[in-house]
C-alpha positions as CSV (number, residue, x, y, z in Angstrom):
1,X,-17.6,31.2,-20.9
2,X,-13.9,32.9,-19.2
3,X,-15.6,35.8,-19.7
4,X,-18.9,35.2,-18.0
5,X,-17.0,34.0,-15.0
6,X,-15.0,37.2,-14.8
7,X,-18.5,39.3,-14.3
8,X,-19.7,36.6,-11.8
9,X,-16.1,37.8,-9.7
10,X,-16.2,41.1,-10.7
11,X,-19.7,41.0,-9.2
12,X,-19.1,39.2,-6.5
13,X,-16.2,41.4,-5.4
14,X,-18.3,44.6,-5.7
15,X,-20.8,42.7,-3.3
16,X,-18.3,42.4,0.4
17,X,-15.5,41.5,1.6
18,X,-15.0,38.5,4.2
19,X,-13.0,39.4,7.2
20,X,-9.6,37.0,6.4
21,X,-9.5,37.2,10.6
22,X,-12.9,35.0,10.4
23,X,-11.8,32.6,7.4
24,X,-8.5,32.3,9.2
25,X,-10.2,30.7,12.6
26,X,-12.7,28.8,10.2
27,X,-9.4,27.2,8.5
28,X,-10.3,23.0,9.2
29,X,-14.2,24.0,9.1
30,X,-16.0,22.9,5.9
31,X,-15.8,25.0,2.6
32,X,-18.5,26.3,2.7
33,X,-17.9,30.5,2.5
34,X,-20.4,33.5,1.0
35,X,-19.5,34.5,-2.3
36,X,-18.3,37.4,-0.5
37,X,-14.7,35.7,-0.5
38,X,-14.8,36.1,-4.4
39,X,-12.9,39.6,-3.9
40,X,-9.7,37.2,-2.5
41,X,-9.6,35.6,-6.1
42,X,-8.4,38.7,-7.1
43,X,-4.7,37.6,-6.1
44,X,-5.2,35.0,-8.1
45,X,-4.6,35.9,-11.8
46,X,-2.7,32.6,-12.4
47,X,-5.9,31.1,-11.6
48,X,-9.4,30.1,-13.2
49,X,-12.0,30.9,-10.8
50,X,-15.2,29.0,-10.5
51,X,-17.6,30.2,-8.4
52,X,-20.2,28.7,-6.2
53,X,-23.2,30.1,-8.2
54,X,-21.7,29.0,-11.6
55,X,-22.0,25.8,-13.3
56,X,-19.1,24.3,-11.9
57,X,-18.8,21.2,-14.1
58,X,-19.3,23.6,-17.1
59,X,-16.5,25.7,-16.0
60,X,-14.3,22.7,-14.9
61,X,-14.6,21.1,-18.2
62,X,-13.8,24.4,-20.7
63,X,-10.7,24.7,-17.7
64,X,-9.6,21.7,-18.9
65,X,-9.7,21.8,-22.3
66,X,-8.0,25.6,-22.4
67,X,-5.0,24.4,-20.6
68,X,-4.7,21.6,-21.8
69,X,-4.5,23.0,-25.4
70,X,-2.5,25.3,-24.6
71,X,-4.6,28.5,-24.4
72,X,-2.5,30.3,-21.6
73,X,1.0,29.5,-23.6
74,X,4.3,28.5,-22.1
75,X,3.5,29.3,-18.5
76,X,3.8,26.6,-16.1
77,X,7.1,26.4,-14.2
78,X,9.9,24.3,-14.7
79,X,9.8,22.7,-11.4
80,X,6.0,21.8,-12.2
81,X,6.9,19.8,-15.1
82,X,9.8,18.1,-13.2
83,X,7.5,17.3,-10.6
84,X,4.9,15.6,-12.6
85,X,7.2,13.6,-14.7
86,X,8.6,12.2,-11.2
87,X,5.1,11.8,-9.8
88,X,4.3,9.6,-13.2
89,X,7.9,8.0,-13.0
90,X,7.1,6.5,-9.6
91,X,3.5,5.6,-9.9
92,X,4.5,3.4,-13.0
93,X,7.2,1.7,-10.9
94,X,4.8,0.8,-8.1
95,X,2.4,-0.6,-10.7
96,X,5.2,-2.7,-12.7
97,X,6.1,-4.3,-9.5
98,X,2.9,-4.9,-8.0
99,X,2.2,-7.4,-11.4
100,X,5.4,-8.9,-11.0
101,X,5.5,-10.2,-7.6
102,X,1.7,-11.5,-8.7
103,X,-0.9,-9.5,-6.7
104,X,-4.6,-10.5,-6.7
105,X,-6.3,-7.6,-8.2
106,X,-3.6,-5.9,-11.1
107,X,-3.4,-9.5,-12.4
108,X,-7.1,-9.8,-12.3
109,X,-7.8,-6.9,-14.1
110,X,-4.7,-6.6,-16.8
111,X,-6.4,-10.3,-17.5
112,X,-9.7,-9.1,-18.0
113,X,-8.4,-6.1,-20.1
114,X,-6.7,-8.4,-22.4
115,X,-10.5,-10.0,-23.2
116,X,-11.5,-7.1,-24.2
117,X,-9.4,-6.0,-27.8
118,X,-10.0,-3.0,-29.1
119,X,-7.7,-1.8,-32.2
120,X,-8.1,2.2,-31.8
121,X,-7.8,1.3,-27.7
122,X,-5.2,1.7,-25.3
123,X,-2.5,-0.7,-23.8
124,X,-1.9,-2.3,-20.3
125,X,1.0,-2.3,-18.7
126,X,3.7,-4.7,-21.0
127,X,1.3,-4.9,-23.5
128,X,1.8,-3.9,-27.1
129,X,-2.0,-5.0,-28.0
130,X,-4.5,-2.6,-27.8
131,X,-7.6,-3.0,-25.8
132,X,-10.9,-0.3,-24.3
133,X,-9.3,2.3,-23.1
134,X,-11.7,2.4,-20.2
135,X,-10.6,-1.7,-19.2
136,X,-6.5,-0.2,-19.9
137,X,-7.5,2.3,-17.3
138,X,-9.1,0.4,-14.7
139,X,-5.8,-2.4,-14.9
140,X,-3.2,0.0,-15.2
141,X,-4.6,2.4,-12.3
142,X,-5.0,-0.8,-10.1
143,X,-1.8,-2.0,-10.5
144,X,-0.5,1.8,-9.5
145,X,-2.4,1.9,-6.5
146,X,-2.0,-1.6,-5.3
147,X,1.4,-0.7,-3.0
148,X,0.0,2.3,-1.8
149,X,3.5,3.5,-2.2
150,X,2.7,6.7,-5.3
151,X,1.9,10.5,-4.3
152,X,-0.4,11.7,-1.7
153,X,-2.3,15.0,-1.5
154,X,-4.0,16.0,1.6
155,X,-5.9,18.9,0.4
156,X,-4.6,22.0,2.1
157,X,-3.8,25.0,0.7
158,X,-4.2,27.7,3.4
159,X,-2.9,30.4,0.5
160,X,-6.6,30.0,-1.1
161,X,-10.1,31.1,1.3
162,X,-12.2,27.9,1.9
163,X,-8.9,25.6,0.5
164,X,-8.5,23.9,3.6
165,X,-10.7,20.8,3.6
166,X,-8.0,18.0,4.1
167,X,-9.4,15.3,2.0
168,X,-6.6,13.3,1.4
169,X,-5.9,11.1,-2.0
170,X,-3.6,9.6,-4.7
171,X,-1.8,10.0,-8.1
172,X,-3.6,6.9,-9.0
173,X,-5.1,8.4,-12.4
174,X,-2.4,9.1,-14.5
175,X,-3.2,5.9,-16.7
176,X,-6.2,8.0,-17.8
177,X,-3.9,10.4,-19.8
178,X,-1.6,7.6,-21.6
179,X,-4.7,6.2,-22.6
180,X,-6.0,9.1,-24.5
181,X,-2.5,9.5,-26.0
182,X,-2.8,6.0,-27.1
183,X,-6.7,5.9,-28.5
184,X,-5.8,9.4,-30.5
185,X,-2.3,9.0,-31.6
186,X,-1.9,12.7,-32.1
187,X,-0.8,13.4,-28.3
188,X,3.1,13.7,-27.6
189,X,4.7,13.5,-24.2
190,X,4.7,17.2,-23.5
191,X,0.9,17.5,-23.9
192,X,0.5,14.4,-21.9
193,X,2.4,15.6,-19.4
194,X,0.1,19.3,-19.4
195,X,-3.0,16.8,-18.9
196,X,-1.6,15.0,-16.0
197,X,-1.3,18.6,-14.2
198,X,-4.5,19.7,-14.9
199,X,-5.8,16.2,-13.2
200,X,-4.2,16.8,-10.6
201,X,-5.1,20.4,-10.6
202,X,-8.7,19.3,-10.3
203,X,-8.4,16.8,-8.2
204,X,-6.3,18.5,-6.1
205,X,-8.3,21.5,-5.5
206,X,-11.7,19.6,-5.3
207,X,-10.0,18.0,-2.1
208,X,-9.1,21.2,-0.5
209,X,-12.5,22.4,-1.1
210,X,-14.9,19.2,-0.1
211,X,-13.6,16.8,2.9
212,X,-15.2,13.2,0.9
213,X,-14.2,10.9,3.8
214,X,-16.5,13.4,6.3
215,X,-19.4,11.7,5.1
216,X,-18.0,8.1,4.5
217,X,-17.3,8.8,1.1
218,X,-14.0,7.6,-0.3
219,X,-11.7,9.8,-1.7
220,X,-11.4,8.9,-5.3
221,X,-14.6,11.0,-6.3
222,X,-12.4,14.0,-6.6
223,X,-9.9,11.9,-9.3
224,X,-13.3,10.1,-11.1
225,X,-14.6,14.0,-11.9
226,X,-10.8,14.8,-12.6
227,X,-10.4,11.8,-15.3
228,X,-13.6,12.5,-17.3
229,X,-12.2,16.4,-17.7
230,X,-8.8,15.3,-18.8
231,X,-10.0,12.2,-21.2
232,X,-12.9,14.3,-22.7
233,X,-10.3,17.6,-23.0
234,X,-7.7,15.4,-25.1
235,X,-10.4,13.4,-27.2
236,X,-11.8,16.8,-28.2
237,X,-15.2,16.5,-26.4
238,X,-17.1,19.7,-25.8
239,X,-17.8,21.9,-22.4
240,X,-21.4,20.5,-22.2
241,X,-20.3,16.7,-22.9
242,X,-17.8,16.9,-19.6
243,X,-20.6,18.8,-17.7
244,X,-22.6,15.5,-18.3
245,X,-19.8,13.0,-17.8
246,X,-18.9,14.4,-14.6
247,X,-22.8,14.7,-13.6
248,X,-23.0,10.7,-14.7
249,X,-19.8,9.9,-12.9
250,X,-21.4,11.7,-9.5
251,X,-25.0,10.5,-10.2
252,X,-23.8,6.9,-11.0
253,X,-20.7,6.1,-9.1
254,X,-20.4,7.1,-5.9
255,X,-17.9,4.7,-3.7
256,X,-18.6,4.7,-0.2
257,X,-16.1,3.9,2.7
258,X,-17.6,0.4,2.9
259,X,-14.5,-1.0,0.6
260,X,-12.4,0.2,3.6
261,X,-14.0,-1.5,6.8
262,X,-13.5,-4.2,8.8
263,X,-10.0,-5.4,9.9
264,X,-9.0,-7.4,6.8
265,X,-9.1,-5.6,4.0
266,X,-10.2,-7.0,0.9
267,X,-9.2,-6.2,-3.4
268,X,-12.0,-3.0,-3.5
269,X,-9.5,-1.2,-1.3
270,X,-6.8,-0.9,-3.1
271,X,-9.1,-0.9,-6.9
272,X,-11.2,1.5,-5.5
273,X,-9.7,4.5,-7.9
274,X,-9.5,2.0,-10.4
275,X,-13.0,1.2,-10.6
276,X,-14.3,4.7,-10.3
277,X,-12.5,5.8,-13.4
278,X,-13.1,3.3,-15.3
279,X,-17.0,4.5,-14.8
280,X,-15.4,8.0,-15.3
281,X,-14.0,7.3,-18.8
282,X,-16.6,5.1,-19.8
283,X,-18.9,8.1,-18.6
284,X,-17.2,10.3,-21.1
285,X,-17.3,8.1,-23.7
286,X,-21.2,8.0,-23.5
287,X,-21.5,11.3,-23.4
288,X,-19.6,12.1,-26.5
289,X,-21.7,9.5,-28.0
290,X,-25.0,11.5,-27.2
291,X,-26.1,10.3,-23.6
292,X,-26.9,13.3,-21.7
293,X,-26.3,13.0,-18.1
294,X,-26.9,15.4,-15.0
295,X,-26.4,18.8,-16.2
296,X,-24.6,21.3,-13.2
297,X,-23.8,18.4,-10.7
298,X,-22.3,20.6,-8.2
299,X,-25.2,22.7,-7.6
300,X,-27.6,20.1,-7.7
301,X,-29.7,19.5,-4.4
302,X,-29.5,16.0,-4.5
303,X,-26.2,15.4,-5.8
304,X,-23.4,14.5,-3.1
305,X,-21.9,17.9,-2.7
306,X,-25.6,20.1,-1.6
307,X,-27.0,16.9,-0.1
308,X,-24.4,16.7,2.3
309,X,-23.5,20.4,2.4
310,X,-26.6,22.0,2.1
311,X,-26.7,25.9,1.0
312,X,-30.2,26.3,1.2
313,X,-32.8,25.7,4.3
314,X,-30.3,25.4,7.0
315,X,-28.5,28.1,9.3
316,X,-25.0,27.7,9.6
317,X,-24.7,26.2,12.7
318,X,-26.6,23.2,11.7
319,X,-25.7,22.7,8.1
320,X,-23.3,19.4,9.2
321,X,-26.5,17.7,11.0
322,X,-27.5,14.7,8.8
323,X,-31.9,14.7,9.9
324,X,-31.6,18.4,9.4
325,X,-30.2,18.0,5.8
326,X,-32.8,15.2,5.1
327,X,-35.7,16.7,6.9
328,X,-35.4,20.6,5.4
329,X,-37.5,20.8,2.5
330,X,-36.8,24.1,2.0
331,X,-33.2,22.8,1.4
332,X,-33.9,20.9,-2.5
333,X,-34.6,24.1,-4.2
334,X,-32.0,26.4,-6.2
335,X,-29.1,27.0,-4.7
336,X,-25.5,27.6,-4.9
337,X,-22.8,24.8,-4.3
338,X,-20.7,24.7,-1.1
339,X,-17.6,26.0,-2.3
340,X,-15.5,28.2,-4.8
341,X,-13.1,26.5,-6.7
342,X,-9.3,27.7,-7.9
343,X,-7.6,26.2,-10.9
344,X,-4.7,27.5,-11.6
345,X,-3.3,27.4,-14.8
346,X,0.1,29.6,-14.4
347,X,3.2,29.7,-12.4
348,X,4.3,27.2,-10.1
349,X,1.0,26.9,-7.3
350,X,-0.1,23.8,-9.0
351,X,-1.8,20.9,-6.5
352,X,0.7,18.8,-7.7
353,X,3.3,21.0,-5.9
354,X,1.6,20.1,-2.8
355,X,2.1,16.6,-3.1
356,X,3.6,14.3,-1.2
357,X,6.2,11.3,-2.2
358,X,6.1,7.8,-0.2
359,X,9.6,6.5,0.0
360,X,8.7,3.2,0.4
361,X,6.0,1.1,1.0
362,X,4.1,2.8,3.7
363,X,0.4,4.5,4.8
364,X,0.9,8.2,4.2
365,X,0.0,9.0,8.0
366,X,3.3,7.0,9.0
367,X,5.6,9.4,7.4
368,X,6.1,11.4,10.3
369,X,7.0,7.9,12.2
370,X,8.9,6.2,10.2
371,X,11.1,9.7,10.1
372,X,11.2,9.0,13.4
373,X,13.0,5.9,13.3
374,X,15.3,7.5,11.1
375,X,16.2,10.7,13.5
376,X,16.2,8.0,16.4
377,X,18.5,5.7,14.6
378,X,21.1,8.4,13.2
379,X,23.6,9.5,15.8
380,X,22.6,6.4,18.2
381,X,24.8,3.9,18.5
382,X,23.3,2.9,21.5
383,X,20.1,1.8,20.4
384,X,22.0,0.3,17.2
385,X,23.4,-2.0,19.6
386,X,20.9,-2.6,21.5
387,X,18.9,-4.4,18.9
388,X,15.8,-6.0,19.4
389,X,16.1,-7.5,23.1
390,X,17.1,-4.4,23.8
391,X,14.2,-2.3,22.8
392,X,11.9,-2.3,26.2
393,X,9.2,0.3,24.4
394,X,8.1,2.6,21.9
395,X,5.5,5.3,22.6
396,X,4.4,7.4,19.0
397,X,2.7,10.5,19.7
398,X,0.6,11.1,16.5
399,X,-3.0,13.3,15.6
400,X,-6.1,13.0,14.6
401,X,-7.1,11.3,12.2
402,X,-3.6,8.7,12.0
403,X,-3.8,8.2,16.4
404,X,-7.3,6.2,15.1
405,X,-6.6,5.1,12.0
406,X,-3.6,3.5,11.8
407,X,-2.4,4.0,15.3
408,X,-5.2,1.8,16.4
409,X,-4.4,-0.9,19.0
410,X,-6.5,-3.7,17.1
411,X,-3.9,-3.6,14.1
412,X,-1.4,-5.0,16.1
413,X,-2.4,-8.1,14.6
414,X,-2.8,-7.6,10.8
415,X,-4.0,-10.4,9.1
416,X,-3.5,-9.4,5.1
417,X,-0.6,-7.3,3.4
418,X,-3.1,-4.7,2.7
419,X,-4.1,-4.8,6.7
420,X,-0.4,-4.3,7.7
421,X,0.3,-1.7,5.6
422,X,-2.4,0.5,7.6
423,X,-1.0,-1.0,10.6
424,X,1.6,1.9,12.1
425,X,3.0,-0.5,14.8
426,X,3.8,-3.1,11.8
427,X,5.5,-0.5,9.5
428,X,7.6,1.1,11.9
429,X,8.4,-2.2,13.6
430,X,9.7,-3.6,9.9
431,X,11.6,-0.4,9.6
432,X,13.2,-0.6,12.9
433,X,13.7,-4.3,12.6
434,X,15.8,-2.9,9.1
435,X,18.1,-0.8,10.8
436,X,19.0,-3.6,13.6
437,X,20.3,-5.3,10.8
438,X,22.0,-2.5,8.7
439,X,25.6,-2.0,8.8
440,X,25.8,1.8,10.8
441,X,28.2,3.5,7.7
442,X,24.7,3.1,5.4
443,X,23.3,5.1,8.3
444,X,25.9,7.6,7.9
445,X,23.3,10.5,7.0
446,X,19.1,11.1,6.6
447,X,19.5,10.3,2.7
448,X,21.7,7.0,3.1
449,X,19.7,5.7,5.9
450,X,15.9,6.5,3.7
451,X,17.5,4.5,1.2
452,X,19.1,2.0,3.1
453,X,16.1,1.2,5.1
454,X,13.3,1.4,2.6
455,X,10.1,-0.6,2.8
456,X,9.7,-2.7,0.0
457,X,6.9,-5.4,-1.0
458,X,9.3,-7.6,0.6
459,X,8.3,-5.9,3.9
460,X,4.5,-7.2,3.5
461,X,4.4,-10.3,2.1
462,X,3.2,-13.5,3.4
463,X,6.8,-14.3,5.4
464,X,6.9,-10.6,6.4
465,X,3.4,-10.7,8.1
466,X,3.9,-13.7,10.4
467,X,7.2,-13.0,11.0
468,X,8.2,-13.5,15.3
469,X,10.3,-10.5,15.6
470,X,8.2,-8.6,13.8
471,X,5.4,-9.5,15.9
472,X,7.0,-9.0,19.3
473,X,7.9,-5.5,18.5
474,X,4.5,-4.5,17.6
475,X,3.3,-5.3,21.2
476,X,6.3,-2.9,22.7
477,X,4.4,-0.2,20.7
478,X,1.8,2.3,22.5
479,X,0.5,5.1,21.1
480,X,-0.4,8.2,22.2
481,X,-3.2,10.9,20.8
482,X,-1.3,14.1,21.1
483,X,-4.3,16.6,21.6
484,X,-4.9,19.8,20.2
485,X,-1.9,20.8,19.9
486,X,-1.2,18.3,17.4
487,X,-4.0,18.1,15.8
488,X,-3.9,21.5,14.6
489,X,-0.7,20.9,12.9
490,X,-2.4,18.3,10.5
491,X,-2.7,18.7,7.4
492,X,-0.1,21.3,7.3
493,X,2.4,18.7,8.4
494,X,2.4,15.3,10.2
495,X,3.1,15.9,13.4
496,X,4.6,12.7,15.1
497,X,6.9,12.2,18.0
498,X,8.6,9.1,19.2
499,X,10.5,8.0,22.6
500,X,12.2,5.1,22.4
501,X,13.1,3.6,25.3
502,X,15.8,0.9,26.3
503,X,16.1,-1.8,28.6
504,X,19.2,-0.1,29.8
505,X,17.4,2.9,31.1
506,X,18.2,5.8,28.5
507,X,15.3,7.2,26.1
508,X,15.8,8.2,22.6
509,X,13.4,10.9,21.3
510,X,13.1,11.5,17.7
511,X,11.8,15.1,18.3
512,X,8.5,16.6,16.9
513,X,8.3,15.6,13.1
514,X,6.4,17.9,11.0
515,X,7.7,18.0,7.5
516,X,9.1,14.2,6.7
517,X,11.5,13.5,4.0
518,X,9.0,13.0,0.6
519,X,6.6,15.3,2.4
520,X,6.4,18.5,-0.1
521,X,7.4,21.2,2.6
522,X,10.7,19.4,3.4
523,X,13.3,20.9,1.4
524,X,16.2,19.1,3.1
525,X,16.2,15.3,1.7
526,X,17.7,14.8,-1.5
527,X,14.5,13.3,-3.0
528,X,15.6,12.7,-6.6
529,X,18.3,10.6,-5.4
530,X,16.0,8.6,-3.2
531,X,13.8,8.0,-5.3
532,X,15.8,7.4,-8.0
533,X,17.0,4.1,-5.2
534,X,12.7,3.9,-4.9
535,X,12.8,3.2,-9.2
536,X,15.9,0.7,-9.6
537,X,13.7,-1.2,-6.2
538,X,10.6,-1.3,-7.5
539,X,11.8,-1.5,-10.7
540,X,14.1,-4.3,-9.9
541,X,11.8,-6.3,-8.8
542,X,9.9,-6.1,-11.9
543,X,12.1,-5.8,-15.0
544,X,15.8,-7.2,-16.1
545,X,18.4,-4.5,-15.7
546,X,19.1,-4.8,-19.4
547,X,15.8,-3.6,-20.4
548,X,14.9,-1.2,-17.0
549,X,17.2,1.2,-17.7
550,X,15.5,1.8,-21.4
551,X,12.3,1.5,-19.8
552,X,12.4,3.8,-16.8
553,X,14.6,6.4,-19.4
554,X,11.4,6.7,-21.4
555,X,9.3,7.6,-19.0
556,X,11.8,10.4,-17.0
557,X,12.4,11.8,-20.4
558,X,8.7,11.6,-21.1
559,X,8.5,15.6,-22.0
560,X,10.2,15.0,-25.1
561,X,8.2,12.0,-26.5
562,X,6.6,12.1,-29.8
563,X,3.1,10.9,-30.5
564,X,4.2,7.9,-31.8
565,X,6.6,7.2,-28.8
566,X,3.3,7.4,-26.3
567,X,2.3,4.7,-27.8
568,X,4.5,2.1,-26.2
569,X,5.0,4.7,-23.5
570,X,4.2,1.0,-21.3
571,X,6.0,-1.6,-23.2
572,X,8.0,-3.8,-22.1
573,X,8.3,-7.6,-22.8
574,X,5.7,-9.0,-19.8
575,X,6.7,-12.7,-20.5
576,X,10.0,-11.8,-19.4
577,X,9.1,-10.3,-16.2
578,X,11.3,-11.5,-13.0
579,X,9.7,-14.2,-11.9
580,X,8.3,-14.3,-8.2
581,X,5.9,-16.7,-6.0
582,X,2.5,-14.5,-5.1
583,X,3.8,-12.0,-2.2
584,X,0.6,-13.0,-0.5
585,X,1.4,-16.9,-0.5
């Protein structure tokens, strides 16, 4: 199969050249470039290359088993494997926490997990009993994703032609890998760790290469496609079986934005991920049990990918017009899919390297404000003293798409933790609120002060939402869209600016913000030792110190973990969890 793809590039390359002028320009258009731009994969030998006239879902399947087995040897960098064991470290954090303090859906679904036993399973979180490893999965990747707080990608890689799509998404699907580990009992820590890179590797690229949210699609497509790769790479499943558990994961399962409307949002939100790989693994397991499914998903005319980017029928000026894609009929025959695809398996350009860290509880799009409020409050005694009363506005310059997501004026009045925590006037207000009441010598630099005025689940509970000062700062918040200027910074960086200004006359700016501490182009916040603060918080919350430390040791020393240790990779004694009222009352 490699070797078929190198004569599809080889051939490709032979054929023309795109001018990297034109793909430049085209950088936040769709994907969608000739296989002409196959001669760029040539400064890619770190990299699988897929092709838009292969069988992608062929090719992403024999990707994952060869590097997850090894077949390229001992050539991923050091920093990549310290980066996906912190990635893993803090995802697991969130999700301890968010069962302790007694959130709606984790609790639901650990619950329903435990109905379901299953002695060659997999375990949930604080569970040594073994239950289907697709019901593990769905609890343990709720319970992850239920802060929103664990990494963000945003699906830009400018280094790659037609890598620039900007769908955005989360590390929510590392449960996936633990639960292979657990149902085989022949994976150790190292190898689990090599599947969690090449999950986000896929997922990863498939957002810089399809923009999901474009057509009202939500994001966690790219990590259902991802999942059924990784589980059917570690339980030893063929090429062809992936092909058809991806094509029944896209054929099947397809979430659309619907879970994410309205004001109020409600459990499907934040399960969303959950959900769609628990189809994904479940998917997998059908097919290595003989169900065939879609064959070649990503070239298939009716599947998402052609339907909404059409490669046939259609000229390129019109290929984004939705009665044009439904009313071509010359559009459902052969054809190639939208978009090339680069997997690396080498060196240190990994997608997870492009990931971002939350430090805190927050919407990824805040970043840049909430750094804000940490420039503003560093070096100001005034507005220090000025507290609250003294605050007479805030104006937050933001882009496209956070000015009308999050920045929007109707959230000024969240109703539900998982409304406020969208809400950018209620996230930097709690933040700001923070500092007020923070003794200035824990703001003595941009480390101290991110861990001195960290969101926590505190920051969104019931008491949280209704609270009066919180409230009245919110409505001393305006936003402001900060054109094209802006706009074309995102998703390089998060371009955010912020004027504070006081009753006493003087404005505080916190400058343009483009690379926010956690974001993965800073390089100037010490971000193991924040989130190091992030662990013994969340963790805190969750687990007595006695048995934390061994807990959270396990998981950062996860590379060097037997077989047998993945096994209770997750264990820890539930009953003894810290005991907490429902954050949400």
């Amino acid at each position: 199969f490699g070797s078929r793809i190198t004569r599809v590039v080889r051939r490709t390359t032979l054929a023309a050249a795109p001018d990297m002028r034109v793909l430049a320009r085209h950088a936040f258009r769709r994907s969608n470039l000739t296989v002409s731009c196959a001669r760029a994969f040539s400064a890619y030998p770190h990299a699988v290359v897929l092709p838009k006239d292969s069988n992608q879902a062929l090719g992403i399947g024999q990707y994952a088993i060869d590097f997850i087995n090894g077949k390229y040897g001992e050539t991923v960098d050091d920093k990549v494997w310290e980066r996906i064991e912190m990635f893993h470290t803090d995802s697991v954090m969130c999700g301890v926490s968010a069962l302790a303090m007694k959130t709606n859906a984790p609790t639901v679904l650990r619950n329903e997990a435990l109905t379901y036993k299953d002695s060659k399973g997999a375990t949930v979180f604080g569970s040594g009993e073994k239950v289907s490893p697709e019901k593990a999965v769905v609890a343990n990747a709720s319970a992850v994703r239920e802060w929103d707080s664990n990494g963000t990608v945003f699906g830009y890689n400018p280094s790659i032609p037609g890598h620039t799509a900007g769908e955005f998404g989360h590390n929510d699907f590392y449960p996936v890998v633990v639960a292979a580990a657990q149902v085989t009992g022949s994976i150790d820590g190292k190898k689990a760790l090599r599947a969690m890179i090449a999950s986000d590797e896929i997922r990863g690229r498939l957002a810089e290469v399809f923009s999901l949210k474009s057509y009202k699609i939500d994001h966690v497509v790219h990590g259902a496609i991802a999942s059924a790769a990784v589980y059917g790479a570690l339980l030893g499943a063929t090429p062809e079986q992936i092909e058809s558990a991806i094509g029944m994961a896209v054929a099947h399962y397809i979430p659309f934005r619907a879970i994410r409307a309205g004001r109020d949002l409600s459990d499907s939100k934040g399960s969303s991920a959950a959900i769609s790989t628990e189809a994904a693994v479940l998917s997998m397991r059908r097919a290595m049990a003989g169900f065939a499914g879609p064959k070649d998903i990503f070239r298939n005319p009716e599947s998402i990918f052609r339907f909404f980017e059409p490669t046939t029928g259609s000229t390129a000026s019109n290929k984004d017009i939705i009665d044009i894609t439904l009313g071509n009929k010359q559009r459902w025959g052969p054809g190639d899919a939208p978009f090339n695809l680069v997997l690396s398996h080498s060196g240190s350009d990994f997608a997870v390297m492009g990931m971002h860290f939350k430090l805190g509880l927050y919407e990824h799009q805040s970043a840049g404000a909430l750094q804000g409020v940490v420039n503003a409050v560093l070096g100001n005694p005034d507005l220090l003293s000025a507290g609250p009363a003294g605050v007479k506005g805030i104006e937050i310059t933001a882009y496209e798409p956070a000015y009308g997501i999050i920045g929007d004026p109707a959230k000024k009045d969240p109703q539900t933790r998982q409304s406020a925590d969208h809400s950018m006037a209620f996230i930097v207000s709690r933040m700001l609120l923070k500092a007020f009441k923070t003794d200035a010598a824990s703001l003595s630099d941009n480390n101290a002060a991110w861990k001195s005025l960290m969101l926590s689940p505190y920051d969104y509970g019931h008491e949280a939402l209704w609270d009066k000062d919180t409230r009245e700062m919110m409505q001393k918040i305006s936003f402001k869209h900060g054109g094209p200027e802006f706009d074309a910074k995102y998703p390089d960086g998060i371009p955010t600016a912020m004027d504070i200004s006081l009753e006493s006359g003087k404005t505080i700016s916190s400058g343009l913000v483009m690379y926010p501490s956690g974001h993965a182009r800073d390089t100037a916040a010490d971000l193991k030792g924040i989130l190091h603060h992030k662990a013994q918080l969340l963790g805190g919350i969750a687990i007595e110190q006695d048995e934390f430390s061994g807990f959270h040791s396990r998981l950062t020393n996860m590379i060097d973990a037997s077989a047998g240790d993945m096994q209770s990779i997750y264990s820890f004694d539930y009953n003894k969890l810290v005991s907490h009222p429902p954050i949400d009352g």
